[in-house]
C-alpha positions in Angstrom: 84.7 88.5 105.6 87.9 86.8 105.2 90.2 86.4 108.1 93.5 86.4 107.5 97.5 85.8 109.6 100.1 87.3 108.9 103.6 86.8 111.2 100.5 85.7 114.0 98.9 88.9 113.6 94.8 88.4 112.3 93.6 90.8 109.9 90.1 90.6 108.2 89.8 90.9 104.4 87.2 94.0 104.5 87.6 95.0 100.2 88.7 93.1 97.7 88.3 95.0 94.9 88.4 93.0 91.4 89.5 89.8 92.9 92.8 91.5 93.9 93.9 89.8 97.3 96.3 87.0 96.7 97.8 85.3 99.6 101.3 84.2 98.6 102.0 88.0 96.5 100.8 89.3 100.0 103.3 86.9 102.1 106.3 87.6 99.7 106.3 91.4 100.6 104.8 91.2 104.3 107.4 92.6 107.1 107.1 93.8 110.6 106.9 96.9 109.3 103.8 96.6 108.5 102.2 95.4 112.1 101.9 98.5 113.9 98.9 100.0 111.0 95.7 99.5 111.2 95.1 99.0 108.0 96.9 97.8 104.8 96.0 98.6 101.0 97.6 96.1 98.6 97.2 97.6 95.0 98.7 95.8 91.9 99.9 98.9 89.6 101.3 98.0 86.6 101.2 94.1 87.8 102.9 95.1 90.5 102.1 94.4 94.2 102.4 98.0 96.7 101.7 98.0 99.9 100.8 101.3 102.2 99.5 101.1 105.8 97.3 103.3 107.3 95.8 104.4 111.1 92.7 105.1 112.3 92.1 108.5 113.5 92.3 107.5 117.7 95.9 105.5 116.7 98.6 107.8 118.5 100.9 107.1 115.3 98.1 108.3 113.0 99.3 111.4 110.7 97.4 112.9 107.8 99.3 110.8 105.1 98.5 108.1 106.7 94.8 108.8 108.0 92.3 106.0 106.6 89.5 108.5 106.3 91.8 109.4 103.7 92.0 106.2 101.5 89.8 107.1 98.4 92.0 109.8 97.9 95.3 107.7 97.7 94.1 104.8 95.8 92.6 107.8 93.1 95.8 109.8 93.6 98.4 107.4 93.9 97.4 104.4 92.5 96.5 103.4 88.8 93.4 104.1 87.3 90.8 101.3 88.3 93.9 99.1 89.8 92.9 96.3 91.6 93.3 96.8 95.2 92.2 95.0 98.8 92.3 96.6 102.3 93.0 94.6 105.3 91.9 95.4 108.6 94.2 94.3 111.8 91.6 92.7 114.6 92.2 93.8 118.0 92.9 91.6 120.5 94.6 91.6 123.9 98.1 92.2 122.8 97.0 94.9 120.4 93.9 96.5 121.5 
């Protein structure tokens, strides 16, 4: 697995469908927004980078749209057919555990 730091936070590559992950399209639309999740998909959909987070079940922000059991479903529901895609997964560590 790929490890990977964004704004000091680590995150581990965990899918990288078709090749999909590219570090600077990744860095270009990365905010604080995003460091709270558990998770981040990155799909390109019509060439075009998205990004969603998601929570594990246990996270006290964790609602239904946002539940990663739940991912198949959005990348088949929201995403283009057979889009390439990656899911990053945010380490825990002291600060964030």
């Amino acid at each position: 697995m790929q490890k990977i730091v964004l704004n000091h936070i680590e995150y581990e590559l965990i899918k990288n469908y078709k090749n999909a992950f590219q570090l600077e399209d990744i860095t270009e639309k990365y905010t604080d927004y995003f460091e709270d999740f558990d998770y981040i998909v990155g799909d390109y959909s019509y060439d075009k980078l998205r990004l969603k987070g998601f929570y594990q079940k246990e996270n006290p922000n964790h609602r239904e749209c946002n539940n990663f059991e739940n991912v198949d479903s959005y990348l088949a529901d929201f995403c283009s057919y057979e889009c390439r895609y990656f899911i990053l997964e945010k380490k825990k560590n002291e600060k964030n555990a």
